[in-house]
C-alpha positions as CSV (number, residue, x, y, z in Angstrom):
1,X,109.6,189.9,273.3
2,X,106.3,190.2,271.2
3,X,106.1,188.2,268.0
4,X,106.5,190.3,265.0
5,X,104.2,189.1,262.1
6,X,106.5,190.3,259.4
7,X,109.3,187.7,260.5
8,X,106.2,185.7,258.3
9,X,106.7,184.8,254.9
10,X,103.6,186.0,252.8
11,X,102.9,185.7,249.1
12,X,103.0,188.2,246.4
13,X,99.4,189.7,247.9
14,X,100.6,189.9,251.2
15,X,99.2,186.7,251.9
16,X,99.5,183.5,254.0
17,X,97.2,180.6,254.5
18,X,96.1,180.1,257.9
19,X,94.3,176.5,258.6
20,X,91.5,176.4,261.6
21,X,91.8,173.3,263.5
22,X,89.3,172.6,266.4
23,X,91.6,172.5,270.0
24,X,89.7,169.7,271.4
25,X,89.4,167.1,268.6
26,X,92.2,168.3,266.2
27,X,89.6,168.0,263.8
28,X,90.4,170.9,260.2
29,X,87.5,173.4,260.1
30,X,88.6,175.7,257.5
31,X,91.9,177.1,255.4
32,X,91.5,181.1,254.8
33,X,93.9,183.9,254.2
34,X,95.9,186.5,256.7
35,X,97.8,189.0,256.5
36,X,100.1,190.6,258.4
37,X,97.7,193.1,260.2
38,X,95.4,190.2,260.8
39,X,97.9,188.2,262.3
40,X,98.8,191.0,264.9
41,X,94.9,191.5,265.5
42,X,94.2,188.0,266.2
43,X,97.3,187.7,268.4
44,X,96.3,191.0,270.1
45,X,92.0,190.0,270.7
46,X,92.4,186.3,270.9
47,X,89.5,186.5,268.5
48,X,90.9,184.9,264.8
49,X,90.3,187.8,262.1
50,X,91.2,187.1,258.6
51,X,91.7,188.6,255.0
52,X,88.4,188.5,252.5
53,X,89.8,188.2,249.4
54,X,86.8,188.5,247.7
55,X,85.2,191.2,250.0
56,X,89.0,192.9,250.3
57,X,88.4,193.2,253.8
58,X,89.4,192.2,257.3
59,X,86.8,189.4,258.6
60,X,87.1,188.6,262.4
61,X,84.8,185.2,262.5
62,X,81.7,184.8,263.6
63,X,81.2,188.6,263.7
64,X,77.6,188.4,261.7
65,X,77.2,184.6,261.8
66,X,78.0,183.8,265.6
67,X,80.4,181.8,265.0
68,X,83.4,182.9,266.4
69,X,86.8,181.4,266.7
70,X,88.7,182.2,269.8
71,X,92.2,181.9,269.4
72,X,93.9,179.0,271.8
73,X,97.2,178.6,270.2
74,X,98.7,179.7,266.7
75,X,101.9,177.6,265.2
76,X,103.6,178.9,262.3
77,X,105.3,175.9,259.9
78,X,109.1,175.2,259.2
79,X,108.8,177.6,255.9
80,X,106.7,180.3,257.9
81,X,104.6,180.4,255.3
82,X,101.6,178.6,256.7
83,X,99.7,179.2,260.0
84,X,97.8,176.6,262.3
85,X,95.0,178.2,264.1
86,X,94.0,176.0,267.6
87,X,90.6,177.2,267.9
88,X,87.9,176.9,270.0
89,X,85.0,177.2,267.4
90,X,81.4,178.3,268.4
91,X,79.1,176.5,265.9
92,X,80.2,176.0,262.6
93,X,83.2,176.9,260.7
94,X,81.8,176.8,257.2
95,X,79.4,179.2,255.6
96,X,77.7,176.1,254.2
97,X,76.9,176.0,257.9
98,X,78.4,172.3,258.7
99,X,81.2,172.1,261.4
100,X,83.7,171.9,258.7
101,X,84.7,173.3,255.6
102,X,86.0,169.8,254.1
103,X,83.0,167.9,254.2
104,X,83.5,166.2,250.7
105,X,85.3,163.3,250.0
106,X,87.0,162.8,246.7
107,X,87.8,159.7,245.0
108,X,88.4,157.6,241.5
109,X,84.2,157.1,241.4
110,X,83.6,160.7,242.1
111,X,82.4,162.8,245.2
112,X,80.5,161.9,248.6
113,X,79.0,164.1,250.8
114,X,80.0,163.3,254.0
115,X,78.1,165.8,256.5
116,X,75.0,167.7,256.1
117,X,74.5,171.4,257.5
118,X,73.9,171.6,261.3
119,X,70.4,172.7,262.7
């Protein structure tokens, strides 16, 4: 039987969080927002397509940038209000252009910036 996204529990905007993490290294690229259409599309192309909130739009990764996330597995928590995206990322995930969105570590003396943008 197919998976049905709506058996997903999403915020008052229709909203879950869905966190990218690299297949490979288990290493977290990126958290961003799906919905429920985006869930189905992902699951349907294998290609991992998000919610803009900002740009109120779908946004299947990589599609301008290159830098595409091919779906390998997707786990839903014990709440099913969180996703875990195993991807296999081309490039990288943040639009800062380093391999990961959490590239600043926070601490008691401030922040350190712990990767600088790829080439």
């Amino acid at each position: 039987m197919p998976f049905d996204p709506a058996t997903l529990t999403y915020n008052a905007d229709g909203l879950l969080p869905a966190i990218a993490q690299a297949h490979g290294t288990g290493e977290v690229l990126m958290l961003a927002w799906m919905n429920a259409a985006s869930v189905a599309e992902t699951l349907r192309t294998g290609r991992v397509t998000y919610w803009s909130r900002s740009r109120a739009a779908y946004w299947r990764k990589g599609e301008t940038s290159g830098h595409v996330q091919r779906l390998v597995e997707m786990r839903v928590d014990c709440d099913r209000d969180c996703l875990l995206l195993l991807v296999e990322q081309t490039g990288p995930a943040c639009h800062t252009n380093r391999r990961s969105c959490f590239y600043t570590a926070v601490g008691e003396e401030g922040e350190t910036v712990l990767s600088e943008p790829m080439a």
